[in-house]
VEXLO-901107 format. One record per atom (N, C-alpha, C, O, CB): x, z, y. Coordinates in steps of 0.1 Angstrom, whole numbers, plus 5000, padded with zeros to 4 digits. Each point is the difference from the previous one (the first is absolute). Glycine has a CB too. Layout:
% VEXLO-901107
XZY...
END
This chain:
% VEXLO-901107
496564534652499450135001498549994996499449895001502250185017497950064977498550005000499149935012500649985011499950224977498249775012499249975007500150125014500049975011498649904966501550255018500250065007500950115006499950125004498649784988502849985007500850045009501250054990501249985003496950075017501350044968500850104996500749914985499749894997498650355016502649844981501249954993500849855007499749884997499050244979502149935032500549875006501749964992501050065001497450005027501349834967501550014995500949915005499549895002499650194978501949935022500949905005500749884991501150004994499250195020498949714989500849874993501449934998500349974989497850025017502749995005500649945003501350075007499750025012498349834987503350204997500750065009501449955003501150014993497650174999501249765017501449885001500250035021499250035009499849684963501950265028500250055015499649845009500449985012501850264981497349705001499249925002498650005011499650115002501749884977498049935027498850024999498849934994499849885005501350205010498449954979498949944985498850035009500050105007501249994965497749825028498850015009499249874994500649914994500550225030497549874979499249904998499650024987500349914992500749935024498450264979499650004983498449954997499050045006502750194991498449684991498649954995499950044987501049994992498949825021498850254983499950004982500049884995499749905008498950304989501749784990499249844996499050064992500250114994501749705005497050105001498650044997499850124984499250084998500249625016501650254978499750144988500650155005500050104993500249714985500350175033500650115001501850034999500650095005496949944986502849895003501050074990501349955005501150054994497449974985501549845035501349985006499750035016498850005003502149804977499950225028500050045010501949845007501249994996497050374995500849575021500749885008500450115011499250095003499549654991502550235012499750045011501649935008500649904996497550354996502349815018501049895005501050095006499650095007498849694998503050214993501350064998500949955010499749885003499950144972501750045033500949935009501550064990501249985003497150025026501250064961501350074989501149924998501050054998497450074988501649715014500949924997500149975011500449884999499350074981500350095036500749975016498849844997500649905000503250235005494849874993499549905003498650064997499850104992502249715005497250145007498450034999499349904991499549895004500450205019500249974963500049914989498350094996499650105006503849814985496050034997498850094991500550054988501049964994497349905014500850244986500550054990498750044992499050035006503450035005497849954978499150084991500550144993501250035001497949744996500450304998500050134991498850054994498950005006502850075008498449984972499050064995499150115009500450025012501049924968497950115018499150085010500650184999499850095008497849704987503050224995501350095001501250025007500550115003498749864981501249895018501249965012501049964991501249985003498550195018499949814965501249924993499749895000499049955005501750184980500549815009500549844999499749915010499449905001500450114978500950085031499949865014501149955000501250034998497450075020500649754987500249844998500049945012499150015008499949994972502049935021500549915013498849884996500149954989503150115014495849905005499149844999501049905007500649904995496750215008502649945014500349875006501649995000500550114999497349885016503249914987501650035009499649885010499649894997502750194983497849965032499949905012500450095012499650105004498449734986503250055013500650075014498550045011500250055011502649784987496450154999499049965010499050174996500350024989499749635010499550435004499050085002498449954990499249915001502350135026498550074965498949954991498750155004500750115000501449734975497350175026499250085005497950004997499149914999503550085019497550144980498250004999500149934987499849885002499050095023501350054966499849984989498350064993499650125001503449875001496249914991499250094995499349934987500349894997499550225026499049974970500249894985498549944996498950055001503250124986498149705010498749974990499250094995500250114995500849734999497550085008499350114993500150004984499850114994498549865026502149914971500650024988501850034996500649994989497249875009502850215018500750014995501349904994501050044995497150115008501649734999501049885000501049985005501149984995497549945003500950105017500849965010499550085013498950045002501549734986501050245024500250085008499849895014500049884999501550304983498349885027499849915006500950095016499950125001497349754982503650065026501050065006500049965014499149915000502250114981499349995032500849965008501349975001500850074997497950005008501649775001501650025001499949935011499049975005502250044972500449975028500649905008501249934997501049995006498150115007500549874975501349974993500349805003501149934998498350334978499149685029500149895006499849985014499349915006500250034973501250185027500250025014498850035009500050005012501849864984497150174998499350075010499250074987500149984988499749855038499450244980498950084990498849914993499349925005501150295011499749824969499449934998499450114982500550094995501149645024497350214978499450054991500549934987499849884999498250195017502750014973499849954986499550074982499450104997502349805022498750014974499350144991500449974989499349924994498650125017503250014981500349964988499550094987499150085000502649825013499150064975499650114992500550144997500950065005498749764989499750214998500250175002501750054996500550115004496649924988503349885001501650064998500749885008500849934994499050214981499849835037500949945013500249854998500649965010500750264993498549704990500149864995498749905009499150035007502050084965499449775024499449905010499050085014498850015003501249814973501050235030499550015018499649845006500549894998501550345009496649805003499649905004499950045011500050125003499249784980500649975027500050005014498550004998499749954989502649935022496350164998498350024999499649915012499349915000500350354990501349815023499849935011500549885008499449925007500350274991501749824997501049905001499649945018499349905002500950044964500350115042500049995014501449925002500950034992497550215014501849655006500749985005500950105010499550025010499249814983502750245004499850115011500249925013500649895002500350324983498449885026499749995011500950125009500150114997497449774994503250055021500350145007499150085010499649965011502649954987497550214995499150055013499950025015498950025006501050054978501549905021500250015015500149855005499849985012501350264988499349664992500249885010498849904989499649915008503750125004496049954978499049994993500549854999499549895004498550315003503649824984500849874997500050014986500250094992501349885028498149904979500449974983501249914994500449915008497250114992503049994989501249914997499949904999498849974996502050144997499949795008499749864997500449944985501050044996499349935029499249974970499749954984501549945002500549955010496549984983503650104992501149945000499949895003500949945005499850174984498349835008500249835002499949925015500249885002498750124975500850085032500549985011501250055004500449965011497750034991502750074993501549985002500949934991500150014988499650175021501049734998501449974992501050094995501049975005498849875008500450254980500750135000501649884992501250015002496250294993502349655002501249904995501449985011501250014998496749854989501350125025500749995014501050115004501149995006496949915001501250214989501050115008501150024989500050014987498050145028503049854994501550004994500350174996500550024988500649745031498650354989499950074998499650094987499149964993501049935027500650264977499850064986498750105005499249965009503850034977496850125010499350144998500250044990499949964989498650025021502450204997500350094996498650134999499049995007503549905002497650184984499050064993499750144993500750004990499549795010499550285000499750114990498749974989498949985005502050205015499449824968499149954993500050154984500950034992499649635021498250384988500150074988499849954988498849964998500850185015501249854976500249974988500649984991501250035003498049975004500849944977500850074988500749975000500349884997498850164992501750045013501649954999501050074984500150114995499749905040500549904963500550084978499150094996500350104993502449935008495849945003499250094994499250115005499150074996502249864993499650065026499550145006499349965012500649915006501350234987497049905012499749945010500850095012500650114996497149794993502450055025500550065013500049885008499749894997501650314995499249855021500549965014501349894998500950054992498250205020501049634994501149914995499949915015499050005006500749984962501149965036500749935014500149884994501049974994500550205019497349734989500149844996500249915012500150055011498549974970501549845015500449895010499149914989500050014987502850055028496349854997499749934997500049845008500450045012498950174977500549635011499849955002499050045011499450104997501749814985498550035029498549965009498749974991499050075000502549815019498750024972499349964994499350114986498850024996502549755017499650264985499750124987500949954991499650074990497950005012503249884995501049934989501050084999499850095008499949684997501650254988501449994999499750215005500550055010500949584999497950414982500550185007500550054986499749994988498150095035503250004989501150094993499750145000499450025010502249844997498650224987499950144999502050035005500949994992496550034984502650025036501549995009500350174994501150024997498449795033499550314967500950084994499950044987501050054996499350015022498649934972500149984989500450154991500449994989500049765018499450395001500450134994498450064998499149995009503650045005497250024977498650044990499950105001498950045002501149844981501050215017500350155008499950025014499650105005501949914979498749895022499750045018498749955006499249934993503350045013497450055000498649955008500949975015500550095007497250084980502349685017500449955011499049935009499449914995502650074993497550075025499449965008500249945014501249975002498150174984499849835025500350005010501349895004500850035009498150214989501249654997501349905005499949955013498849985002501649934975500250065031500149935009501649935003501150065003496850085004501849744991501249875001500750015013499349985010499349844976502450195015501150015011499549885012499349914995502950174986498149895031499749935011500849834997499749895006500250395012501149744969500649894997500049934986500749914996500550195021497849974976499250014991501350034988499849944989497949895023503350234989501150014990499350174993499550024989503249805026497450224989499450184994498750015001499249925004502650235004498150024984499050065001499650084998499950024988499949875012499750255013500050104998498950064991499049944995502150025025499350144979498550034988499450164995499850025012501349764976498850265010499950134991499950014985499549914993499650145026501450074976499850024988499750134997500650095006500649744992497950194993499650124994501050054985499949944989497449985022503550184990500449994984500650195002500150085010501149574983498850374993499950114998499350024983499149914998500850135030500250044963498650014992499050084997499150024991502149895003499350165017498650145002499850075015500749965009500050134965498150035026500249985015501450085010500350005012496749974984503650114990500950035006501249955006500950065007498150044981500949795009501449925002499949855004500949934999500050224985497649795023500049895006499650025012499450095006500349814976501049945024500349995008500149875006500449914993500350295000498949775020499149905004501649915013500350025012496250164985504149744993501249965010499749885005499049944996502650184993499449835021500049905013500849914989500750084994499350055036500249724965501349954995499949865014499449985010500750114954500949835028500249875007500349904986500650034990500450075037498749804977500649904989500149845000499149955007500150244981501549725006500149855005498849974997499450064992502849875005497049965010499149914995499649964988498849994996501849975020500250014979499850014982499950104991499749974988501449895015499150295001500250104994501250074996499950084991498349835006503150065009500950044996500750075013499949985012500049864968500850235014501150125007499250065008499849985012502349914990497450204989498550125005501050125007501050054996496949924978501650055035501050185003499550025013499649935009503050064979497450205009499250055005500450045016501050025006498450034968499449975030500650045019499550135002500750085005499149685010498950294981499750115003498750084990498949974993502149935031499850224978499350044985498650155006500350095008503149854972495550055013498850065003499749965012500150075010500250104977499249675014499849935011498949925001499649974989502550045012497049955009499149885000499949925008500450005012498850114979500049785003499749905013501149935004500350045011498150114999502649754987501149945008499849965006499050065005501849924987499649895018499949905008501349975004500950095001496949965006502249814997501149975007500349945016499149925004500950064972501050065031500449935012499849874998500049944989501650205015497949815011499749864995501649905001500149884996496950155015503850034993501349924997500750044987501149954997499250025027499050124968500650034989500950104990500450014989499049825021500650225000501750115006499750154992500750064992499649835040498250154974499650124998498649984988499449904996501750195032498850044968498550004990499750165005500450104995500449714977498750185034498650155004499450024990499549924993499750045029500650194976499250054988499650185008500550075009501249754963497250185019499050165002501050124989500249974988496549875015503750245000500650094990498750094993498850005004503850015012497850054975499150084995499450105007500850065007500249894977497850105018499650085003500650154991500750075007497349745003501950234981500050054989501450014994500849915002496950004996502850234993501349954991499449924989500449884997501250355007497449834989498949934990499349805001499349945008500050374993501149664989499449865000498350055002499450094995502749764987497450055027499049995000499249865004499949955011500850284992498749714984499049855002500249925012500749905002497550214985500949965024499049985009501549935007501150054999496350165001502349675008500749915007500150075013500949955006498549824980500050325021500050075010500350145002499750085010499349764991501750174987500650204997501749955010501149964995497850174966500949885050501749955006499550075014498949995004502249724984500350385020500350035012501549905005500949944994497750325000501249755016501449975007499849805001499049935001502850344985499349705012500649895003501349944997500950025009497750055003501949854977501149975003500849885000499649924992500150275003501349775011500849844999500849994994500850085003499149875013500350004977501349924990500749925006499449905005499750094977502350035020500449925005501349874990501150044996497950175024500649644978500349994987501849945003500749974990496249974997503550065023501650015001500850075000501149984996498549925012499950224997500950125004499050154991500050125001501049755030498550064962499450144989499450115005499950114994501949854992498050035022500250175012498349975000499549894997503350155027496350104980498550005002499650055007500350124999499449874987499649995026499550075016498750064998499149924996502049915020498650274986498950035006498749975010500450005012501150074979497749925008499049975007499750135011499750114998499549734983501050085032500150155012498550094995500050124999501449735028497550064971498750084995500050064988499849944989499049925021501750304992499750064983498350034996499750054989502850115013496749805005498550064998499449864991499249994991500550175036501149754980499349864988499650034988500850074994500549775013497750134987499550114987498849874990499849915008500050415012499749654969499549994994499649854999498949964996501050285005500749725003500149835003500349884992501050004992499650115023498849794986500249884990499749905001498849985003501150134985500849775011500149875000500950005013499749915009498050004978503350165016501049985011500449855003500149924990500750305003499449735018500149865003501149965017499850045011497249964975503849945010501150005009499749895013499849884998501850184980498349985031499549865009501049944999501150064997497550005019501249784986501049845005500950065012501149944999496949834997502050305012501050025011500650174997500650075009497949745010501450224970500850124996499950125011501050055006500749784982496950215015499750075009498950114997500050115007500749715005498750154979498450074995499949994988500149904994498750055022501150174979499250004987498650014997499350055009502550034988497449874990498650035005499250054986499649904994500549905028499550304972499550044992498350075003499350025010503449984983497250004991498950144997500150115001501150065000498449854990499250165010500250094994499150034993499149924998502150125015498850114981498950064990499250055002499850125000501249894991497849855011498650025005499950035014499250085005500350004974501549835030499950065016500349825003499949904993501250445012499249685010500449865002501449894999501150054996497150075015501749774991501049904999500650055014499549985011499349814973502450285015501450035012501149885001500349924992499650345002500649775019501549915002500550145006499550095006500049595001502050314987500750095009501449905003500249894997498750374992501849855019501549885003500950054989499750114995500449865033501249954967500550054996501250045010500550104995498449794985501650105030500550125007500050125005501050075002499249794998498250205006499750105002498850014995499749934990501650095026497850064992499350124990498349915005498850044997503350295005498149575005499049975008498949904982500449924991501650055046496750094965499249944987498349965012499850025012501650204959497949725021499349975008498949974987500549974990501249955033497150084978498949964991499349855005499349985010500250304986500949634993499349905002498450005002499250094996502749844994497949985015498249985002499649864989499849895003500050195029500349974954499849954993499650084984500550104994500849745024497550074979499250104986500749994988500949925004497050035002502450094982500449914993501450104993500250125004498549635011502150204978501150054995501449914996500049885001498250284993502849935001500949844998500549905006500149894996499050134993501350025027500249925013501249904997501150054998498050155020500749704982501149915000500649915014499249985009499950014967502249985025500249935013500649864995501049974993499550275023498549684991500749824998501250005005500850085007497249784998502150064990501749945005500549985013501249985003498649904980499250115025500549965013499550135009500250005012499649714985499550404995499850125009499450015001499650104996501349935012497849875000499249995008498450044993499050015007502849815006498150204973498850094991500250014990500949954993497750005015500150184989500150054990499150004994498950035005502450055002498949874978498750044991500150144994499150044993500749715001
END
């Protein structure tokens, strides 16, 4: 718009939300930063609103973008090396650099990781299962890997370029794995399903369809999942009401006596098959029972409640 206020024209019309705009110094490109591709990536466009241009792809949040005084180079926020950190590449998105390059630090317990070389990672016998975004025959998306402890020997376990597969968690006997999948090819017709599948990636099939969040019984039996909130697919890992069980012998699915359970995520099964313990969206870390209606608010900050093995905490 004018200086003053008047001829305001609209740049950008995507049902998106587009925010954070910088000129670059002649005027004539406009940076600014986009969630249009389901990620908070940067973008450019002429100062008209044509030819916008994808800069960053990083599962990670790219933000504040803004430009050299010649115009070279852009200079950004990310957390694309796990905490926030300042970088600044060139103006058509090429060699990004780390400025600050911080060790990340956690802000509530003020722990840092230990250098690989203080672990033996050779030792652990153990794999890791994974959601990892990337190109898969060309396309980038969401894919369900297995890797070694150490970082060696990983598999891409579903390998579909068309779906976006998230969220795995490995069965209590480490033979399956529950998961989600996104598939559909428009917003009319996708749809966010529960599957299961062997350890290796085979004999995929499905348990529940416009679903989130799985988990499993810790003896293996059952896989709990959040149903849709919505008939409509919708992103957000916390668009879910209700509650429901799979049951994987007898095929049949129970309800959760609580219909009010509402917008919840990272569901988590306790070791004595008694409690569940999730998020929620933007409120606190809950346990409720899985027999009745009884829920309770933990006294703990934080999100993503997990329960050790033996019950007794939670990170």
């Amino acid at each position: 718009m004018n200086a003053d206020g008047s001829n305001q024209t609209r740049l950008t019309d995507n049902p998106a939300a587009d925010w954070g705009p910088s000129w670059s110094p002649d005027g004539s490109r406009i940076v600014f930063v986009s969630n249009r591709d389901e990620n908070v990536e940067i973008y450019t466009m002429n100062a008209d609103g044509s030819d916008q241009i994808r800069l960053t792809v990083e599962p990670a949040e790219d933000i504040y973008p803004s430009w050299s005084p010649d115009g070279q180079k852009i200079a950004f926020g990310s957390d694309r090396d796990f905490d926030n950190e300042v970088y600044v590449m060139d103006a058509d998105g090429s060699n990004p650099v780390n400025l600050t390059n911080n060790a990340p630090i956690n802000a509530v317990c003020g722990l840092e990781p230990l250098p690989q070389s203080e672990l033996n990672l050779d030792e652990i016998a153990y794999k890791i299962v994974f959601e990892s975004y990337r190109d898969t025959d060309g396309k980038e998306n969401w894919e369900i890997c297995m890797v070694d402890a150490n970082g060696s020997n990983l598999i891409n376990l579903t390998n579909t370029p068309e779906i976006d597969e998230m969220y795995p968690h490995a069965s209590p006997d480490g033979s399956l794995i529950c998961f989600v999948a996104d598939e559909g090819d428009d917003k009319e017709n996708k749809r966010r399903n529960v599957y299961i599948m062997n350890i290796d990636g085979t004999e995929r099939i499905k348990k529940a369809e416009h679903a989130y969040q799985p988990c499993w019984s810790p003896d293996g039996r059952y896989i709990a999942y959040l149903p849709g909130e919505y008939p409509r697919y919708d992103r957000h890992m916390w668009a879910n009401k209700g509650l429901e069980i799979y049951d994987l012998e007898t095929k049949g699915v129970k309800r959760h006596p609580n219909e009010e359970l509402s917008h919840l995520f990272n569901l988590c099964w306790s070791p004595d098959g008694e409690w569940f313990t999730a998020a929620g969206e933007g409120g606190p870390n809950i346990a409720f029972k899985i027999s009745d209606k009884t829920k309770m608010v933990l006294l703990a900050e934080g999100c993503r409640p997990d329960i050790s093995p033996d019950g007794k905490r939670i990170v």
